[in-house]
C-alpha positions in Angstrom: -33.8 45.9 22.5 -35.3 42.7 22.6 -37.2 42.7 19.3 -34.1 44.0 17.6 -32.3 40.6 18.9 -34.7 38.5 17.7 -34.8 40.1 14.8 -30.8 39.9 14.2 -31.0 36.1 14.8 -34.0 35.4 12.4 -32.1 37.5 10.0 -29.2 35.2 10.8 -31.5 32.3 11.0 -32.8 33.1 7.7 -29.2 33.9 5.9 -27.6 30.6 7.1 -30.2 28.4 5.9 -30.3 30.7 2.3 -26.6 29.5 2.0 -27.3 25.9 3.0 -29.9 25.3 0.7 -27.7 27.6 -2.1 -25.2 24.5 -1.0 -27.5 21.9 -1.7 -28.2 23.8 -4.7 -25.1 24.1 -5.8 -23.9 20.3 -5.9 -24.3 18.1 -8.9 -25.3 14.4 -8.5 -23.6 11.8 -10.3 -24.3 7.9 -10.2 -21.9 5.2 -11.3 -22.2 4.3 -14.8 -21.3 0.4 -14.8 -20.4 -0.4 -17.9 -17.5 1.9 -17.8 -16.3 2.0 -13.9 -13.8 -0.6 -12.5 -12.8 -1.2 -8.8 -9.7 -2.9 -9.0 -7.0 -3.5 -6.2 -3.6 -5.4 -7.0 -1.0 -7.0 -4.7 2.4 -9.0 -5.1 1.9 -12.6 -4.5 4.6 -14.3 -2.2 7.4 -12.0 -4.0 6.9 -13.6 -7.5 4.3 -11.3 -9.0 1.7 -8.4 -9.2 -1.7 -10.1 -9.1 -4.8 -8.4 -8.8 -8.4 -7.9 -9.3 -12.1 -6.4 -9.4 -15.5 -6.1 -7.3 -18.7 -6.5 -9.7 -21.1 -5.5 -7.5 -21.2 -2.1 -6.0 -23.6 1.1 -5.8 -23.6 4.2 -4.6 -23.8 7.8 -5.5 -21.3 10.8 -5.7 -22.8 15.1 -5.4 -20.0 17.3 -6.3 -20.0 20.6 -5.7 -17.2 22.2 -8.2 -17.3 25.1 -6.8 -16.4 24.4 -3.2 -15.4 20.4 -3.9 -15.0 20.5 0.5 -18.5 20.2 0.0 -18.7 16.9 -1.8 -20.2 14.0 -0.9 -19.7 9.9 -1.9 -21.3 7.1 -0.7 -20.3 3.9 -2.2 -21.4 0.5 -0.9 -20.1 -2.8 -2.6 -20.8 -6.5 -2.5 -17.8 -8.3 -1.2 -19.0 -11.4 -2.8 -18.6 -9.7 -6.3 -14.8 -10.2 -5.7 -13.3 -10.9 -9.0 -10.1 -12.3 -9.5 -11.2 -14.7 -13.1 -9.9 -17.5 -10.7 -13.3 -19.6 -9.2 -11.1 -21.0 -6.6 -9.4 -18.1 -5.3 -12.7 -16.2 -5.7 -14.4 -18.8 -3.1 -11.5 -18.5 -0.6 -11.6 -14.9 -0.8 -14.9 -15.0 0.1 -15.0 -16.8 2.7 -14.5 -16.8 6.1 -10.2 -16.9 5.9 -11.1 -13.7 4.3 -14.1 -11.3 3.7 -16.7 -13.5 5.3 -19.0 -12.7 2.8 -22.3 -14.5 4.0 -21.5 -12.6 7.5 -20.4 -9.6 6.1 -22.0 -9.0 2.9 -20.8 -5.4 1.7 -17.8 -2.9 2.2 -18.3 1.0 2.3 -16.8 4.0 2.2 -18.0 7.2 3.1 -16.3 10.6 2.1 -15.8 12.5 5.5 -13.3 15.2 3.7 -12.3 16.3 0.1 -9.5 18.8 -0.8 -8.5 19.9 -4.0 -5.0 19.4 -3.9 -4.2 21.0 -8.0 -6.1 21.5 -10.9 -9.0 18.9 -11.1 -6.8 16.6 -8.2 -8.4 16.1 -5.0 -7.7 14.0 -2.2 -10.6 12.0 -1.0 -10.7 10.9 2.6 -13.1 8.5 3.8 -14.4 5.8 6.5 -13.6 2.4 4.7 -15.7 -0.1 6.4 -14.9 -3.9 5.8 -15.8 -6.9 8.2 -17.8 -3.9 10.8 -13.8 -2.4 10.8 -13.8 1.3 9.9 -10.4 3.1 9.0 -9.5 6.5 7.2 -8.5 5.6 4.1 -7.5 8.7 1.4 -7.5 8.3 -2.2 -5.9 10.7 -4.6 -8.5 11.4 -7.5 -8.4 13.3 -10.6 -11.1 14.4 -12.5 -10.7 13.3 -16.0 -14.4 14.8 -17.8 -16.9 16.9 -16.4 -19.8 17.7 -19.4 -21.7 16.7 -22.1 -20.7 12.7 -22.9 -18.3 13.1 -26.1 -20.1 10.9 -27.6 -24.0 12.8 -26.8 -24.6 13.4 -30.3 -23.9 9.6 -31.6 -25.3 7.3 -28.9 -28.7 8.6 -27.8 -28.2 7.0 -24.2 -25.5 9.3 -23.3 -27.5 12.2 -24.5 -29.8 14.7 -21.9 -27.6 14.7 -18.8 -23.5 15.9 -17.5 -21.1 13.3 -16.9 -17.8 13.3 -15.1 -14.9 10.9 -14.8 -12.6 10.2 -12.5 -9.4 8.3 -11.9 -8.5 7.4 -8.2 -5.2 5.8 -6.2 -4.8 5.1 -3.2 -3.4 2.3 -0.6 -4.3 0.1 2.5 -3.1 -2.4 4.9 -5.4 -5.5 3.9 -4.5 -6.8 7.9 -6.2 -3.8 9.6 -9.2 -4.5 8.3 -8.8 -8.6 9.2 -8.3 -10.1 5.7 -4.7 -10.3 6.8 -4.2 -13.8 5.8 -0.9 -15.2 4.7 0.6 -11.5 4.8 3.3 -10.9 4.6 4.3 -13.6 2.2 1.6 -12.3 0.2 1.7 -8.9 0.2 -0.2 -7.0 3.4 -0.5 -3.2 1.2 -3.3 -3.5 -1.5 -3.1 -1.0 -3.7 -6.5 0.7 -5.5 -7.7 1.9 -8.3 -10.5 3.2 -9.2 -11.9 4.3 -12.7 -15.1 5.6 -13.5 -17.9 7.3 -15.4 -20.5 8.7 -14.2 -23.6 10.2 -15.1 -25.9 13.0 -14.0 -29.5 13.9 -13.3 -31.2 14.9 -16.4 
């Protein structure tokens, strides 16, 4: 009786980690192609207008599983001294200490901790956001826009030997729980995001 037991629970042993490798197997992954990926977030400035702007600086990679997205992953890491709004001045006050405390806190990140598909190729992406060592749930709505060959494989040689996707994400915090509150809410404390993006795969 004993030897069947052990038995049952190698053979369980063994199924369990068929299917996670299969898993690991299974996921594709995708890293940010720059020249076409924007990280942009807007807000309305003392009631008078929508301003908004970019980070430069930022990393990370994305492994999508398409067929179970729950077991996606994204890590994405950025430079909060990239901050980019084509203003020097408002870029230095941004950066510093009345705001992201840059030199103290050099980089925001969010981590994926769940993904649902919500419709076809829409999935809502929730996350840890982490800015000035404050972490927060943060969910961003995100469509997937191209998954493939790069349309243009056969013209541009650099797009050629590997998948891309695309994807287009929204979503919305509350700039003051993460301590960039400043001036809110004259200026505006929601910050909206937006996200656009190409990516490319492992050849």
């Amino acid at each position: 009786m004993l030897n069947i037991s052990k038995k049952l629970t190698a053979a369980a042993f063994g199924t369990a980690l068929v299917a996670s490798v299969a898993s690991v197997q299974a996921a594709e992954t995708f890293s940010f192609d720059k020249g076409h990926t924007e990280i942009n977030f807007a807000y309305n400035h003392v009631g008078m207008s929508t301003q908004s702007g970019t980070f430069d600086d930022y990393d990370g990679t994305v492994s999508i599983d398409f067929e179970k997205p729950e077991n996606s992953k994204i890590d994405v890491v950025i430079k909060s001294a990239s901050i980019d709004t084509n203003v020097e001045e408002l870029d230095a006050h941004l950066s510093g200490g009345d705001f992201f405390d840059a030199a103290k806190f050099p980089e925001i990140t969010f981590t994926s901790t769940k993904i649902v598909q919500t419709g076809k190729n829409i999935y809502a992406v929730t996350g840890d956001l982490t800015i000035k060592e404050t972490t927060k749930p943060v969910t961003l709505q995100a469509t997937l826009t191209h998954h493939g060959d790069h349309p243009l494989a056969a013209f541009v040689p650099a797009y050629a030997g590997a998948p891309y996707v695309a994807f287009s994400a929204q979503g919305s915090i509350l700039r003051s729980d993460f301590g960039v509150g400043g001036f809110a809410p004259l200026t505006s404390d929601v910050v909206t995001l937006n996200i656009e993006t190409e990516m490319r795969g492992s050849e």
